[in-house]
C-alpha positions in Angstrom: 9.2 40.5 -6.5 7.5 38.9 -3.5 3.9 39.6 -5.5 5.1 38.5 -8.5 6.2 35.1 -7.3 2.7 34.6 -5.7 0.9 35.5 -8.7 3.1 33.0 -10.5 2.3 30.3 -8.0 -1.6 31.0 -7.8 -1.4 30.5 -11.8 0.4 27.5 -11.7 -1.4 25.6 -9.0 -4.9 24.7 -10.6 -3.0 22.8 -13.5 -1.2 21.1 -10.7 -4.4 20.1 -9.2 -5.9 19.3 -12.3 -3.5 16.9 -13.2 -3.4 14.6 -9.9 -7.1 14.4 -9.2 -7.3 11.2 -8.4 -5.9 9.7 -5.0 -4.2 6.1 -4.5 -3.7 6.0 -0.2 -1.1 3.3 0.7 -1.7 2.3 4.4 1.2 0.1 5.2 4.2 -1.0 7.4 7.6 -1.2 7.2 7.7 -2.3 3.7 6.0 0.2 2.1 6.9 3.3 5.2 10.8 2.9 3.3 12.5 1.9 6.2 16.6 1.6 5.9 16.3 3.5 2.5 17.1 6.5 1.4 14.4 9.0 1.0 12.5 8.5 -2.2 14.0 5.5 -2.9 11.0 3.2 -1.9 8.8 1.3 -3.7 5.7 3.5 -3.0 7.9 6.2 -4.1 9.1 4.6 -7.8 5.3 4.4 -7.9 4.2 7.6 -7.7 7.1 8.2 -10.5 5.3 5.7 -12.8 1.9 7.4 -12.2 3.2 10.2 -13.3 4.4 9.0 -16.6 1.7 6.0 -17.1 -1.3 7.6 -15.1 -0.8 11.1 -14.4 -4.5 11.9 -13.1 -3.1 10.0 -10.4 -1.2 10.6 -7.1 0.0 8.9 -4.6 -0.1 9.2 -0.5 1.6 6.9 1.7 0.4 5.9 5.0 2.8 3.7 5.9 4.0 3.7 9.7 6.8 1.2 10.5 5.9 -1.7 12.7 2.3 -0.9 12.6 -0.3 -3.7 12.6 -3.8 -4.7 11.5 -5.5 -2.8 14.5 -2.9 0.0 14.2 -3.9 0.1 10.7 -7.8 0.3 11.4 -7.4 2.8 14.0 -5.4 5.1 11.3 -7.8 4.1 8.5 -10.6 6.4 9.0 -8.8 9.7 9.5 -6.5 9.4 6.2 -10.0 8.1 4.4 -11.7 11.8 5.7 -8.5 14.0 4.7 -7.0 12.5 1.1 -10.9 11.3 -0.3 -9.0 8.4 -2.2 -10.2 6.7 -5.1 -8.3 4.2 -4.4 -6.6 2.1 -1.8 -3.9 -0.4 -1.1 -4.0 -2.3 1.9 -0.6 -3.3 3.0 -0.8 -4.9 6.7 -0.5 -8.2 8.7 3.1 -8.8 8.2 4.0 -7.4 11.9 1.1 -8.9 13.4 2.3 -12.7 11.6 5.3 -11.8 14.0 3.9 -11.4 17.3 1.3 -14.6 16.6 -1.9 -12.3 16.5 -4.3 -15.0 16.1 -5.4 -15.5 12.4 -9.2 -14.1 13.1 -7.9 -11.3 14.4 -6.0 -9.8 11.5 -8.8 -11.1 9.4 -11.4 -9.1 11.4 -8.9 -5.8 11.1 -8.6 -6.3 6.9 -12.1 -6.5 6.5 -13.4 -3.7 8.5 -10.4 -1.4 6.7 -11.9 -3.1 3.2 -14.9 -2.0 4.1 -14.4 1.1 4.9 -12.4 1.9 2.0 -15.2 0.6 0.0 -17.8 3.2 2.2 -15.8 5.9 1.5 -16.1 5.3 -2.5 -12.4 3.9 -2.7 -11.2 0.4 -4.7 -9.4 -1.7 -2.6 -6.3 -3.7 -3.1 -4.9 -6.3 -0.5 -1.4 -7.1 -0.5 -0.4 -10.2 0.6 1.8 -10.1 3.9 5.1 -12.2 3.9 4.6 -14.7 7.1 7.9 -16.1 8.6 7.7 -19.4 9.8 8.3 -18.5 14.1 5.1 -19.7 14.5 5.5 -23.4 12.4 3.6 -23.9 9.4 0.0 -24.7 9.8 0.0 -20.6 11.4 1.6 -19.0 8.2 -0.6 -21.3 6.1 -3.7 -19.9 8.0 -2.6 -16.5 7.7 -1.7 -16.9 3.8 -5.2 -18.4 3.3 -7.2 -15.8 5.1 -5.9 -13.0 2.7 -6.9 -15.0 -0.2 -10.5 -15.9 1.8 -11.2 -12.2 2.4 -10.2 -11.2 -1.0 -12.9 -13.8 -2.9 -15.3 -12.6 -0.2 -15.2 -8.7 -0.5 -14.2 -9.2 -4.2 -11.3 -7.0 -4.3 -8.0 -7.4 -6.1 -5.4 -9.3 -4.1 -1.7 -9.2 -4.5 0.5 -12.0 -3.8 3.3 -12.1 -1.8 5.0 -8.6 -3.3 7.6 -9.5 -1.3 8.6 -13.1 -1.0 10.4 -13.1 -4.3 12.9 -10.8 -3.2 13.0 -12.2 0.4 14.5 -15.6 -1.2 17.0 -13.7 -3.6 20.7 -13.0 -2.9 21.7 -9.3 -2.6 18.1 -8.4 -1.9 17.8 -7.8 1.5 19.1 -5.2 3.8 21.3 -6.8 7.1 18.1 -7.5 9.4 17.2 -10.1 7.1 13.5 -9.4 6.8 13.5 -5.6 4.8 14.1 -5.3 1.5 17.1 -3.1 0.2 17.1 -0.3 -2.2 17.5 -3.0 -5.3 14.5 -4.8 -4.7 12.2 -1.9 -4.2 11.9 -1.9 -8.2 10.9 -5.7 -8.2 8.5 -5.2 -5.4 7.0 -2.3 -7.5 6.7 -4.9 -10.4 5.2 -7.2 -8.5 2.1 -5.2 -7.4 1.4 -3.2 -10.8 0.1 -5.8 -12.8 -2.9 -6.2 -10.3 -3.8 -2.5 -10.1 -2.9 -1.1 -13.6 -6.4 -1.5 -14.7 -8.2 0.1 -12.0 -6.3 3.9 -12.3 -8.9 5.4 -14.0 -9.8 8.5 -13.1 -12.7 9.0 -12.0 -12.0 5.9 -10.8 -15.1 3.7 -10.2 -16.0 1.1 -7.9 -17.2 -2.1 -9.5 
């Protein structure tokens, strides 16, 4: 029975391979980790539901560490780019550093060596946009804001606005901490980012 059941998987696995060829790595925070959800409920997971339906060369791997910054990011970057060999990428950081007042060239310096890399390693790129509370007054979340749409134009990647702020102002959105989404919003958030990155799951997927 034991030999049977092996044979059986052994059959079924190269179909299974075939049809998830193609790698999308999410390197994110808290947001995108699912932290205070139930498991499977995030938005990275609703995503990989929809590849499977709308793109089904398609998987997705998620990255995501709660409370992990730019640099924690870039020091995680290159060892997930070695093991999945994505095709493509989304770069979800700088919301934690915005919180501890990481200086705006920092976080800038971190984004664009991950981009880079990403790019090196044959992968698209998409930036998402990190929410910025306003501890740190205005003319710091406007700096931070700006650099993601600077660094964007300048490695000519596909940005994503905000996925989050639309939730963050919306009633019954939120779970009690006031700054992570809750299990209703992760649907929006989803919405919110697959309009920029639709057109790029092809598979092969290929840099432009």
């Amino acid at each position: 029975m034991n030999y049977r059941a092996w044979m059986l998987l052994l059959l079924w696995l190269p179909g299974w391979a075939a049809a998830s060829s193609c790698t999308l790595l999410i390197v994110g925070d808290s947001l995108s980790s699912g932290y205070g959800l139930a498991t499977g409920s995030g938005w990275v997971d609703r995503l990989g539901t929809r590849l499977k339906k709308r793109a089904p060369d398609w998987q997705v791997v998620n990255a995501s560490v709660s409370g992990d910054t730019t640099q924690n990011g870039l020091q995680r970057l290159k060892p997930a780019l070695d093991r999945h060999k994505p095709q493509g990428v989304l770069l979800e950081l700088g919301g934690n550093d915005a919180m501890r007042g990481i200086p705006p060239a920092e976080i800038r310096k971190n984004l664009l060596a991950m981009i880079r890399q990403a790019k090196a390693a044959g992968a698209w790129v998409a930036l998402l946009e990190a929410p910025v509370l306003p501890n740190y007054g205005k003319p710091y979340a406007d700096a931070v804001s700006k650099l993601y749409v600077d660094v964007a134009r300048e490695e000519k990647i596909v940005r994503v606005p905000c996925f989050v702020c639309g939730v963050g102002v919306t009633a019954g959105m939120m779970q009690a901490d006031g700054i992570h989404p809750n299990e209703k919003a992760q649907s929006r958030m989803l919405d919110a980012v697959w309009p920029h990155i639709k057109s790029r799951l092809r598979c092969p997927a290929k840099q432009s």
